[in-house]
C-alpha positions in Angstrom: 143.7 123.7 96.2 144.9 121.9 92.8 146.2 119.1 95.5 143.3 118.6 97.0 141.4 118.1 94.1 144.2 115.8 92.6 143.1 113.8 95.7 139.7 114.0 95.5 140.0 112.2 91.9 143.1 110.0 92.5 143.1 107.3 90.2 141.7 104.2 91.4 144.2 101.2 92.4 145.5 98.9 89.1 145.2 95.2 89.9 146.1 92.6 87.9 143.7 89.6 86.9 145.1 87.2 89.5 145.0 89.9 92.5 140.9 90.5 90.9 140.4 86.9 91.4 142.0 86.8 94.8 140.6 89.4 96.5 137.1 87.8 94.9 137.8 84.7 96.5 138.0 86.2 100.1 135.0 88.4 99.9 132.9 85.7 99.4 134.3 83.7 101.5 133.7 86.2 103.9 130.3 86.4 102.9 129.6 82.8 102.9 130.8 82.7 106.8 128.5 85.8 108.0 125.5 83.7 106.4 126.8 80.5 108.0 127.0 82.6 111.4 123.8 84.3 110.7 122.0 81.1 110.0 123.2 79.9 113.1 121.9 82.8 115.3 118.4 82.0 113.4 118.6 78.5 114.0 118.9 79.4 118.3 115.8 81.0 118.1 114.2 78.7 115.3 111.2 78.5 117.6 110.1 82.3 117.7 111.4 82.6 114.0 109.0 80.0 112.6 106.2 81.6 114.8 106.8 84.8 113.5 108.0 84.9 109.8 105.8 81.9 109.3 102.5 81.4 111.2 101.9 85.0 112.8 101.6 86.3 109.1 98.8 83.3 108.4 96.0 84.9 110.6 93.0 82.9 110.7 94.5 80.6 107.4 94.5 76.5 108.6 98.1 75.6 107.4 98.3 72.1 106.5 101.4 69.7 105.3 100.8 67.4 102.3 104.5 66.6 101.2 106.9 64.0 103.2 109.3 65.8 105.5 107.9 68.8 103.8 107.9 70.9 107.6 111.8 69.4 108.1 112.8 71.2 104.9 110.5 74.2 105.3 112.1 74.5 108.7 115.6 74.8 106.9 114.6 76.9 104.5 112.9 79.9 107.1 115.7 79.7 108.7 118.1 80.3 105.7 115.8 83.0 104.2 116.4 84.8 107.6 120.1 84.2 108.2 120.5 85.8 104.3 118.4 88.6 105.6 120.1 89.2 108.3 123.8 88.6 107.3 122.4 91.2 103.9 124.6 94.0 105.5 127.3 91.9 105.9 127.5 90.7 102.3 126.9 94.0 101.0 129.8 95.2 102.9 132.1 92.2 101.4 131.0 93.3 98.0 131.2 97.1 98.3 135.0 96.1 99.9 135.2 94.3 96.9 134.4 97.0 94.0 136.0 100.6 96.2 139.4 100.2 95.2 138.2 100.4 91.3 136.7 104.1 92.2 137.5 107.8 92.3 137.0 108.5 95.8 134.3 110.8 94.8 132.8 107.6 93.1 133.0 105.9 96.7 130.9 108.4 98.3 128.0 108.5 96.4 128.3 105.1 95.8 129.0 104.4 99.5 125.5 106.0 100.1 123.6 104.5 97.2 124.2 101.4 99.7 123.3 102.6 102.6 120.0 104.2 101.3 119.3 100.9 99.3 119.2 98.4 102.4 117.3 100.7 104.6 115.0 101.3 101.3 114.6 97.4 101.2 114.2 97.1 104.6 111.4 99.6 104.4 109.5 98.1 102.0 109.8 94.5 103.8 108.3 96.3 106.8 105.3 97.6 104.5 104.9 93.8 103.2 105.1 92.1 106.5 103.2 95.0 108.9 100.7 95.9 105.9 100.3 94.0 102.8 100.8 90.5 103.7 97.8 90.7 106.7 95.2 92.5 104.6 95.4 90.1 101.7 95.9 87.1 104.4 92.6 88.2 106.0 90.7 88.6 102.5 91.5 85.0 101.7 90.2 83.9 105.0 87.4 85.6 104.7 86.6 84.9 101.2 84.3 81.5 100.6 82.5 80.0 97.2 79.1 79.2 98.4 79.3 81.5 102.0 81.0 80.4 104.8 78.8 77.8 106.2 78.2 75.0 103.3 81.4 77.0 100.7 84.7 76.0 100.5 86.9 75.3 102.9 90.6 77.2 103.1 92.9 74.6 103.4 96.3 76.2 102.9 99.6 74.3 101.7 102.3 75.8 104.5 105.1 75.2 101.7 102.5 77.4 99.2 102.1 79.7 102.0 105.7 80.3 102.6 106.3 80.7 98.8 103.5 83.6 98.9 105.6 85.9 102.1 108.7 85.4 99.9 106.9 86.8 96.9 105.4 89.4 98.8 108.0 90.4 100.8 110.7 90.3 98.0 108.0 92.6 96.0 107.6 95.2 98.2 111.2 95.3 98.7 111.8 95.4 95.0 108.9 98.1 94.8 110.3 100.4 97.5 113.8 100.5 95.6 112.2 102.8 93.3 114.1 106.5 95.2 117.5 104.7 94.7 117.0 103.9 91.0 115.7 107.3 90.4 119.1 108.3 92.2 120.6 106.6 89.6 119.2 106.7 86.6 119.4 110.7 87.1 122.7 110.5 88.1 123.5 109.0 84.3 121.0 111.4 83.1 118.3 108.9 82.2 115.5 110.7 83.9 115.2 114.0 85.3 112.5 115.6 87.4 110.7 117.4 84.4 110.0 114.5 82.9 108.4 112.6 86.0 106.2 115.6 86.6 104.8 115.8 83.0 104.0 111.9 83.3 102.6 112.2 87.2 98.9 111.7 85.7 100.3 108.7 83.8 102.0 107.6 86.9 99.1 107.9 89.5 97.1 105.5 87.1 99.9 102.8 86.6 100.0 103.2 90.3 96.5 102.3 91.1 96.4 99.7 88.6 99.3 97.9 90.1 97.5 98.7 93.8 94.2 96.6 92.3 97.2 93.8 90.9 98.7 93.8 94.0 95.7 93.4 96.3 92.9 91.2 95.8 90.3 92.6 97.4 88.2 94.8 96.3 87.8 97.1 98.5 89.0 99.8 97.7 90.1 101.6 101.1 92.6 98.8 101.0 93.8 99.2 97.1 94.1 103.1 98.1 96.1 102.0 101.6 98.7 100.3 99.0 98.8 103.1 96.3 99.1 105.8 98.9 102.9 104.7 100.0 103.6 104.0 96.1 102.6 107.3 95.5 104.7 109.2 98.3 107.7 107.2 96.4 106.9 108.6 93.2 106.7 112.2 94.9 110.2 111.2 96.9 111.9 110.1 93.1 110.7 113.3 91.3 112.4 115.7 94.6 115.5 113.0 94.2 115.6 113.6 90.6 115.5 117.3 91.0 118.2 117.9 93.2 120.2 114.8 91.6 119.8 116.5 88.0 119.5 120.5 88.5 117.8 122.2 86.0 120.7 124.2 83.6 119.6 127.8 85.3 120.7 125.8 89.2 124.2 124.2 87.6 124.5 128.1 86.3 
């Protein structure tokens, strides 16, 4: 028994500086070439990616260019955003192979997971973005006119400006959706434990639906509550993560 808990927390490999800067060097590397390679497996089908990362998501919007060879470099830059997206598990990979021999292998398990559960979190809440967000707000600018829609203002819509706005809203949602696996965390170091996030729900559900009102811009509210409804299912998902991640005294007992 004693051995197998001497192996459970062997002590993790000693390299020296050199060796650290070595092994650095070949991870990325190694990242950099899955990028390369994933970039090129964009670029085969840059047709169908620049249909549907970049106009599909534009509804009814009239996309216009106003910058010289401004579509030749947007065209580079889709297809980089998506190579880095896809090659993301690669380069995770490279840089968990990186940090594991520094752990206790019972550090490499949770920490093993914490990078599992954060892509598929991220990927989750780029879903929500692209599938959700991104098309109601789309369609509240199209529909939105000073002066009503016959004599108002026209939508004219930089495609650059519009490509800026999926990034932000995609990297947002992403960002927002991380918020189980910092709970994970922080509970883990005994930052936050599930007491505490039930005596601030109330608090909670309001900074919830103010960031919902932030986040959309119309003001309808069926569409706010659309946004604040997932928002609030990861608030609910944290607090059961924080319970089970930080027991209450009478559980470790």
């Amino acid at each position: 028994m004693s051995t197998q808990n001497e192996s459970t927390n062997a002590e993790p490999q000693e390299m020296g500086f050199l060796e650290h800067l070595g092994e650095l060097r070949v991870r990325l590397f190694r990242a950099a070439v899955g990028v390369v390679i994933a970039c090129c497996i964009v670029g085969y089908f840059s047709n169908q990616v620049v249909e549907y990362v970049l106009l599909k998501p534009a509804g009814g919007l009239t996309l216009i260019n106003t910058e010289p060879f401004g579509q030749t470099f947007l065209f580079f830059k889709v297809i980089v955003l998506c190579g880095l997206i896809l090659a993301f598990p690669w380069v995770l990979y490279q840089l968990w192979g990186f940090v594991a021999p520094g752990l206790y292998i019972t550090e490499r398990r949770w920490v093993g997971r914490i990078t599992i559960l954060t892509s598929l979190c991220f990927i989750a809440g780029v879903a929500f973005g692209y599938f959700l967000l991104i098309p109601s707000m789309t369609s509240y600018i199209n529909d939105f006119t000073l002066g009503g829609q016959t004599s108002g203002v026209k939508n004219y819509i930089n495609v650059g400006s519009h490509f800026s706005f999926i990034v932000n809203m995609l990297l947002a949602s992403g960002l927002i959706f991380e918020l189980p696996m910092v709970t994970f965390v922080m509970a883990r170091l005994g930052f936050v434990t599930a007491a505490l996030m039930t005596k601030y729900r109330r608090h909670a559900i309001v900074v919830i639906l103010i960031l919902a009102a932030v986040i959309t811009p119309s003001p309808d509210p069926v569409t706010q509550l659309m946004v604040a409804f997932p928002l609030w299912i990861l608030y609910e998902i944290s607090v059961v993560i924080a319970k089970f991640t930080n027991p209450s005294p009478q559980r470790q007992s």
